[in-house]
N, CA, C and O atoms as CSV, one atom per row, in Angstrom:
chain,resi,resn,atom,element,x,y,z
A,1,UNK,N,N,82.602,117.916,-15.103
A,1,UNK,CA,C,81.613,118.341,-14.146
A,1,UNK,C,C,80.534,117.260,-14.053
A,1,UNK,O,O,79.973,116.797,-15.046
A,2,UNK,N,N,80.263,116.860,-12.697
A,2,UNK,CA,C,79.227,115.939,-12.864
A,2,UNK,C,C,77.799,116.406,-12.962
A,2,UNK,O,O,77.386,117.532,-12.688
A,3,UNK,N,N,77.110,115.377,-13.393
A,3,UNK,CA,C,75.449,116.310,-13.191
A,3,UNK,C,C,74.837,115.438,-11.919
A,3,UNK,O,O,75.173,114.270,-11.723
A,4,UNK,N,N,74.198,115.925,-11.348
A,4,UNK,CA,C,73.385,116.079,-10.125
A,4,UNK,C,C,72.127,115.504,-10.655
A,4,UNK,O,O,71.679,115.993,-11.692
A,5,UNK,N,N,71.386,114.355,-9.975
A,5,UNK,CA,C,70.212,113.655,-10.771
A,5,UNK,C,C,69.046,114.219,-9.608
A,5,UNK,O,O,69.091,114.202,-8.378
A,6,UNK,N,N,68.209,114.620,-10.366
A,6,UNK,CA,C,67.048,114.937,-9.585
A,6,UNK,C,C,66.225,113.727,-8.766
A,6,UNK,O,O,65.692,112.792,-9.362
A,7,UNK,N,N,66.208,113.846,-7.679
A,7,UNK,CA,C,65.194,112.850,-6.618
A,7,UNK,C,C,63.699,113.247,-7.075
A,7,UNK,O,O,62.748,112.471,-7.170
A,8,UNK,N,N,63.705,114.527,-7.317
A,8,UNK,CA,C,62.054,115.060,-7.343
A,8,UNK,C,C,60.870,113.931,-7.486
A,8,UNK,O,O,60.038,113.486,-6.695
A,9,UNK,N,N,61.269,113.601,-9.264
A,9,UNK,CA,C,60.252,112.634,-9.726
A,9,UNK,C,C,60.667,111.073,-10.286
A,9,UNK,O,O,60.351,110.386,-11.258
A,10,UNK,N,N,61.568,110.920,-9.089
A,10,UNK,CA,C,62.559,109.569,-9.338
A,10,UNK,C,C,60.587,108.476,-9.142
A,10,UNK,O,O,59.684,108.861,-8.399
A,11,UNK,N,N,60.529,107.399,-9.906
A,11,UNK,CA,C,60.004,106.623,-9.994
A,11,UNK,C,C,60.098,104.958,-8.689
A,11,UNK,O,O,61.094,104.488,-8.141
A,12,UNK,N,N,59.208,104.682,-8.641
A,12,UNK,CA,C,59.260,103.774,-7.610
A,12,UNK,C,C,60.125,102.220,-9.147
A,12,UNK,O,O,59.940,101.891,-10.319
A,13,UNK,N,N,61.086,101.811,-7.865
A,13,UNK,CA,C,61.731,100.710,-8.809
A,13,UNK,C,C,60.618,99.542,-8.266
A,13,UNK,O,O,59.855,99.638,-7.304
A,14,UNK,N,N,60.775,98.490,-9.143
A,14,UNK,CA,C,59.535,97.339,-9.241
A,14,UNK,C,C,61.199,96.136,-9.793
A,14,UNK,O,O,62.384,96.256,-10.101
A,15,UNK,N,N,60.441,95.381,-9.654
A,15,UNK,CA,C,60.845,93.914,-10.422
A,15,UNK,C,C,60.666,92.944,-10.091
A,15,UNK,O,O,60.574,92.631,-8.904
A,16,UNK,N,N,60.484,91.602,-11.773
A,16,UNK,CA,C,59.860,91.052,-11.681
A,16,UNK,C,C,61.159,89.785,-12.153
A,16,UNK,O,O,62.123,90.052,-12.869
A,17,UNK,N,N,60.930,88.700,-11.675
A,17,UNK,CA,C,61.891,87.770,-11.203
A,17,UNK,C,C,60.931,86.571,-12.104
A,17,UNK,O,O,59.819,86.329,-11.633
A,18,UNK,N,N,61.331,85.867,-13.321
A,18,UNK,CA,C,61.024,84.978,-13.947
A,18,UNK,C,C,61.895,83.560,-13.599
A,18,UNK,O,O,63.124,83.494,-13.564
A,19,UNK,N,N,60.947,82.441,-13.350
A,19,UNK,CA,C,61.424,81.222,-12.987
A,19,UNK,C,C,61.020,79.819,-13.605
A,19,UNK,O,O,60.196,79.148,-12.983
A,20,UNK,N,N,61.530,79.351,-14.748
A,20,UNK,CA,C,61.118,78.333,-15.708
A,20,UNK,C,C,61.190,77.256,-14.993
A,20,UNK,O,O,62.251,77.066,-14.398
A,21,UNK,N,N,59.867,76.057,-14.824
A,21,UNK,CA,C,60.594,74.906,-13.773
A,21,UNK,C,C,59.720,73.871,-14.567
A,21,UNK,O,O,58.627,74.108,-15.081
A,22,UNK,N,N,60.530,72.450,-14.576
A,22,UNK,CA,C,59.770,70.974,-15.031
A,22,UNK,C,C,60.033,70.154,-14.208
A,22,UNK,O,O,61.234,70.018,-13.978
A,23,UNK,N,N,59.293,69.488,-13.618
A,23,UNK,CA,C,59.334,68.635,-12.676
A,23,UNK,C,C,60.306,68.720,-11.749
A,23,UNK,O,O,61.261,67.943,-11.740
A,24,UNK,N,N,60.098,69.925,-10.665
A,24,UNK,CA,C,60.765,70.251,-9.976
A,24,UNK,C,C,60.650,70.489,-8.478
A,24,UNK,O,O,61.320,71.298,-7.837
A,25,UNK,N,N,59.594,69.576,-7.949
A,25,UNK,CA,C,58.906,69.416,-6.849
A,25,UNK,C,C,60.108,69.313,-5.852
A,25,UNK,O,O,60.274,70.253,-5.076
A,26,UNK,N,N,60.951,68.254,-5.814
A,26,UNK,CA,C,61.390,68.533,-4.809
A,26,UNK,C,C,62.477,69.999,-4.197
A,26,UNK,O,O,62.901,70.032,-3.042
A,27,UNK,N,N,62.687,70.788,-4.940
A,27,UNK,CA,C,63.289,72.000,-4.726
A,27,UNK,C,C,62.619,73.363,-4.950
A,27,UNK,O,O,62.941,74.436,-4.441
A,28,UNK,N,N,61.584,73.099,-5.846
A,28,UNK,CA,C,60.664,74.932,-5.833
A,28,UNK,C,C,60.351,75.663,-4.657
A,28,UNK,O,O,60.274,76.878,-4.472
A,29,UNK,N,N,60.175,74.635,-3.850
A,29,UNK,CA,C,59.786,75.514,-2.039
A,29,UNK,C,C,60.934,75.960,-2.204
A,29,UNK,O,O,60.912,77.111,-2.640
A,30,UNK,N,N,62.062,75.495,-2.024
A,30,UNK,CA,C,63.148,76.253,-0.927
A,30,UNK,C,C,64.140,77.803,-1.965
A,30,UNK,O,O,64.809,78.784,-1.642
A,31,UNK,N,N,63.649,77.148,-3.298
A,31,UNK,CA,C,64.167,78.208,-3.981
A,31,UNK,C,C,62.784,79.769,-4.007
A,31,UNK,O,O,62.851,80.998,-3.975
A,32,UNK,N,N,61.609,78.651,-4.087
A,32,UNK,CA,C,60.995,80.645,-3.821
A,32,UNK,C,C,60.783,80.979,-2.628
A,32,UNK,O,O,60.018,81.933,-2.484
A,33,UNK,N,N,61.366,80.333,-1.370
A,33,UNK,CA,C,61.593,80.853,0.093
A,33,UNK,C,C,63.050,81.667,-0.153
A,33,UNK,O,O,63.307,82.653,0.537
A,34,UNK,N,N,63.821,81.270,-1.004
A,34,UNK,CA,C,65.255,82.109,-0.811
A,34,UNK,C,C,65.243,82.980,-1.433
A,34,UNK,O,O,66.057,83.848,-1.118
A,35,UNK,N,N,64.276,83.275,-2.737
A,35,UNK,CA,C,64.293,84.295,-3.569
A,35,UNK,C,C,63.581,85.431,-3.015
A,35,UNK,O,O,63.905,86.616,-2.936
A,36,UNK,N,N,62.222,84.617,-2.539
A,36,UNK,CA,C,61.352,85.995,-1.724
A,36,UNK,C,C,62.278,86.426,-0.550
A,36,UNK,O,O,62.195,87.648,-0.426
A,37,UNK,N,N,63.219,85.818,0.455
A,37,UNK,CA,C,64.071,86.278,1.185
A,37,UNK,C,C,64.895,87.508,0.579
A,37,UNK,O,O,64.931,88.695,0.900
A,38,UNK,N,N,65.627,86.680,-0.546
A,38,UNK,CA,C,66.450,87.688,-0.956
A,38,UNK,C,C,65.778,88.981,-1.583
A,38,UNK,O,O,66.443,89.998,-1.386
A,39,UNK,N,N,64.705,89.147,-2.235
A,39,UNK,CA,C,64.115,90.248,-2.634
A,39,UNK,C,C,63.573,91.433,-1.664
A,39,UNK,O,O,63.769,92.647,-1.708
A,40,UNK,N,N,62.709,90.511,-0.643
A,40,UNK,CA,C,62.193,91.147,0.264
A,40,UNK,C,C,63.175,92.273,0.910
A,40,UNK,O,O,62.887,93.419,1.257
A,41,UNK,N,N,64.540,91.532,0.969
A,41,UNK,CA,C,65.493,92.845,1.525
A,41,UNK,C,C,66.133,93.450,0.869
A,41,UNK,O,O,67.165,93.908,1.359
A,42,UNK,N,N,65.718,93.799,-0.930
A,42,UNK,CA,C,65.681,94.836,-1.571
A,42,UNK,C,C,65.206,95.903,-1.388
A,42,UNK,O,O,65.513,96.933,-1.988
A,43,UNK,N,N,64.356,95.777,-0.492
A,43,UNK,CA,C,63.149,96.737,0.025
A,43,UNK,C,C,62.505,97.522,-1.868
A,43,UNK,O,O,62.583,98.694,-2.233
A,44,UNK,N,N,61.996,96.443,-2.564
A,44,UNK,CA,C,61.579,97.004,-4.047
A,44,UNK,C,C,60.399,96.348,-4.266
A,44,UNK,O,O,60.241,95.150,-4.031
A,45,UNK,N,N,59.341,97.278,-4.825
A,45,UNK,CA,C,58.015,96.118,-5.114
A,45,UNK,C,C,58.610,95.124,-6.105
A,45,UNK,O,O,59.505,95.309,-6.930
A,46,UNK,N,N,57.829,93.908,-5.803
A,46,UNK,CA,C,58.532,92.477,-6.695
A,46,UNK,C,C,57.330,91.558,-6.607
A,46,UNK,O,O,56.339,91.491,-5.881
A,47,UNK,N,N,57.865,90.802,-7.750
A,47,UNK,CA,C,56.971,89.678,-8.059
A,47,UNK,C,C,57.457,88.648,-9.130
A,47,UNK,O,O,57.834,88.945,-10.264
A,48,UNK,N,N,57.389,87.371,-8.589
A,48,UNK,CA,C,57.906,85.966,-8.776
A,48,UNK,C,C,56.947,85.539,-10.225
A,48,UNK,O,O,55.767,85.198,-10.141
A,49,UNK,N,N,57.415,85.598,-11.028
A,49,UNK,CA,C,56.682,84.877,-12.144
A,49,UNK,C,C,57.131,83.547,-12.159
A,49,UNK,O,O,58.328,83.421,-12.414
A,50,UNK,N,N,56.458,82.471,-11.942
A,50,UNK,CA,C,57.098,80.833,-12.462
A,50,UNK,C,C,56.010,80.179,-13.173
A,50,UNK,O,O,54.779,80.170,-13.154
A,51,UNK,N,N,57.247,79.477,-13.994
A,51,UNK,CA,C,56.614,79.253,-15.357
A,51,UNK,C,C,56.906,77.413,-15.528
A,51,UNK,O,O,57.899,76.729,-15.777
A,52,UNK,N,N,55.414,77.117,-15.234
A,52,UNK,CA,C,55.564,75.066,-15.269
A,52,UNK,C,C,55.185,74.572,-16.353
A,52,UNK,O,O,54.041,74.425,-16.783
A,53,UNK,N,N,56.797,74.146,-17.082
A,53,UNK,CA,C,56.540,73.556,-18.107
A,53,UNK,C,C,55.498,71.885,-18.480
A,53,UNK,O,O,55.677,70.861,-19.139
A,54,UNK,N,N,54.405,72.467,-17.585
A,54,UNK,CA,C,53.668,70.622,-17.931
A,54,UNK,C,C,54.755,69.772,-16.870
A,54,UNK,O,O,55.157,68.692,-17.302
A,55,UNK,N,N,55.050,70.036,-16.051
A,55,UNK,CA,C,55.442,69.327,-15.318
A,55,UNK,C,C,54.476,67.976,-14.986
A,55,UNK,O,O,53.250,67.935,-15.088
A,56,UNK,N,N,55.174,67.128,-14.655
A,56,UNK,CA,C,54.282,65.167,-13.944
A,56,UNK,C,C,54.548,65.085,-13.268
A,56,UNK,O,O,54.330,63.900,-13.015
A,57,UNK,N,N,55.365,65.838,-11.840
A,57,UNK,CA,C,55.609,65.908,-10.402
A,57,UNK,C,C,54.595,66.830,-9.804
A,57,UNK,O,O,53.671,67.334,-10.443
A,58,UNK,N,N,54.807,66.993,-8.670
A,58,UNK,CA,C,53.703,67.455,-8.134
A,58,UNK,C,C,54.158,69.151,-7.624
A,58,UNK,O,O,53.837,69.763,-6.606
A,59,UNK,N,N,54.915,69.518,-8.649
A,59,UNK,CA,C,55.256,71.100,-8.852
A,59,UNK,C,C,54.206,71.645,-9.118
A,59,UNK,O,O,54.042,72.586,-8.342
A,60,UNK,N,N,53.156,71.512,-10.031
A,60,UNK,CA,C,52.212,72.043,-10.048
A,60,UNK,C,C,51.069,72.924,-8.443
A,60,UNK,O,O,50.604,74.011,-8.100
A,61,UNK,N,N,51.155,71.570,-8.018
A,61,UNK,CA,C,50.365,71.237,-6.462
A,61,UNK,C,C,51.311,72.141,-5.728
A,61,UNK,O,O,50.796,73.133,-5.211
A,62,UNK,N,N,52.476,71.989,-5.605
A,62,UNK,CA,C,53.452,72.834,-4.921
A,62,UNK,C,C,52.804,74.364,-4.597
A,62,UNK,O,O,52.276,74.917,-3.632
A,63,UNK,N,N,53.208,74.756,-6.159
A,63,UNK,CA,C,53.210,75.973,-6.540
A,63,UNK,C,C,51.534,76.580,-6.209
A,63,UNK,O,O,51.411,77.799,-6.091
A,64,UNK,N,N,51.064,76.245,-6.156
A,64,UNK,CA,C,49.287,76.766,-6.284
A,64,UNK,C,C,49.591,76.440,-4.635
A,64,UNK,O,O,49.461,77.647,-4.433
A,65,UNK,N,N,49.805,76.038,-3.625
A,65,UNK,CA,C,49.888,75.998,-1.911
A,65,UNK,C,C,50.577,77.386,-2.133
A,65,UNK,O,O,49.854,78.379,-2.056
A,66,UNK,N,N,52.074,77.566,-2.435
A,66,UNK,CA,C,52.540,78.413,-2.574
A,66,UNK,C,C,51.877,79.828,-2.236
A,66,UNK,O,O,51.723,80.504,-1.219
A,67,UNK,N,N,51.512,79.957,-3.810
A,67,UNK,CA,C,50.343,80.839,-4.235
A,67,UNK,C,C,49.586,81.515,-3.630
A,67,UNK,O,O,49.528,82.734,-3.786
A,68,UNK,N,N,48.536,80.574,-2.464
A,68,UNK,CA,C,47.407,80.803,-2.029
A,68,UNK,C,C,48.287,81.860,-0.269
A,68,UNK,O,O,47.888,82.794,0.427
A,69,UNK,N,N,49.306,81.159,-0.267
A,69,UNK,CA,C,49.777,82.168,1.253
A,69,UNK,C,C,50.800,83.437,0.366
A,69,UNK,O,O,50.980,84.415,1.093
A,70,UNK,N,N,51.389,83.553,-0.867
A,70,UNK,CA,C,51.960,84.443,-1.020
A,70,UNK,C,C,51.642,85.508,-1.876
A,70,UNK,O,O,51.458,85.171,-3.045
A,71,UNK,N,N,51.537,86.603,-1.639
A,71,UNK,CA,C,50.940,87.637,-2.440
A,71,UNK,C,C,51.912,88.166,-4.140
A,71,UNK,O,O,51.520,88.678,-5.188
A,72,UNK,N,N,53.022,87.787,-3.736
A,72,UNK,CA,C,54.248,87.867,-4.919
A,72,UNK,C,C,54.669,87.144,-6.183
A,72,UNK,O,O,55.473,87.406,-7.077
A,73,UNK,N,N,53.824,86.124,-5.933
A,73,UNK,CA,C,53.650,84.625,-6.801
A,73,UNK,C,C,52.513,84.718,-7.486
A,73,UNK,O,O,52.142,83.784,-8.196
């Protein structure tokens, strides 16, 4: 017999998407344009954690432009 799961007090799903990067300027745009793509049509609250290891490219600079237009980052 199966059991029947209650909707009543089902919880809102969330997740959070961790991204380790070192000197990775020339590709961080297009990977957190494809990730926020792909999440966004999870239809799930989300949020991009990335994590710059001391990077000496200009990932840093990237990421903080990023930042300032995206609310998920």
């Amino acid at each position: 017999m199966k059991k029947k799961l209650s909707t009543e007090r089902r919880l809102p799903l969330s997740l959070s998407l961790v991204i380790p990067t070192y000197n990775n300027a020339e590709t961080i745009k297009p990977q957190l344009d494809l990730c926020q793509q792909i999440l966004k049509n999870l239809c799930v609250e989300y949020e991009i954690l990335v994590s710059n290891d001391a990077s000496t490219d200009e990932t840093d600079e990237i990421l903080r432009k990023y930042y300032t237009k995206n609310k998920h980052l």
